[in-house]
C-alpha positions, 0 to 999 in steps of 0.5 A: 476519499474513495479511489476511482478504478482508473486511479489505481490502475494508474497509481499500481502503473507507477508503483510497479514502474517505481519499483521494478528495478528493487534490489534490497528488499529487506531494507525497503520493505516499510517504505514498499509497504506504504507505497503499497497500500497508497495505491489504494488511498489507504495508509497502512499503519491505519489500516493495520490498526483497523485490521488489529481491531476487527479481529479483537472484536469478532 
């Protein structure tokens, strides 16, 4: 499903709000990670195994 831009302005809006008041980031930081690229309608172990196979393949 392709995201208009007006969802991910908003989606980044919350997000940022979410995590504005972070403090243990090295704890977070898969949840941040997936939070992240839900943003941009993407799961990120997905996309890191796309990302993984574009590069074997080039």
């Amino acid at each position: 499903m392709r995201l208009g831009w007006q969802e991910i302005r908003q989606r980044a809006r919350d997000f940022s709000a979410e995590w504005k008041d972070a403090h243990y980031e090295k704890g977070e930081t898969q949840t941040f990670y997936n939070e992240f690229f839900r943003i941009f309608g993407l799961d990120r172990r997905i996309t890191m195994i796309e990302c993984v196979f574009a590069k074997l393949t080039q």
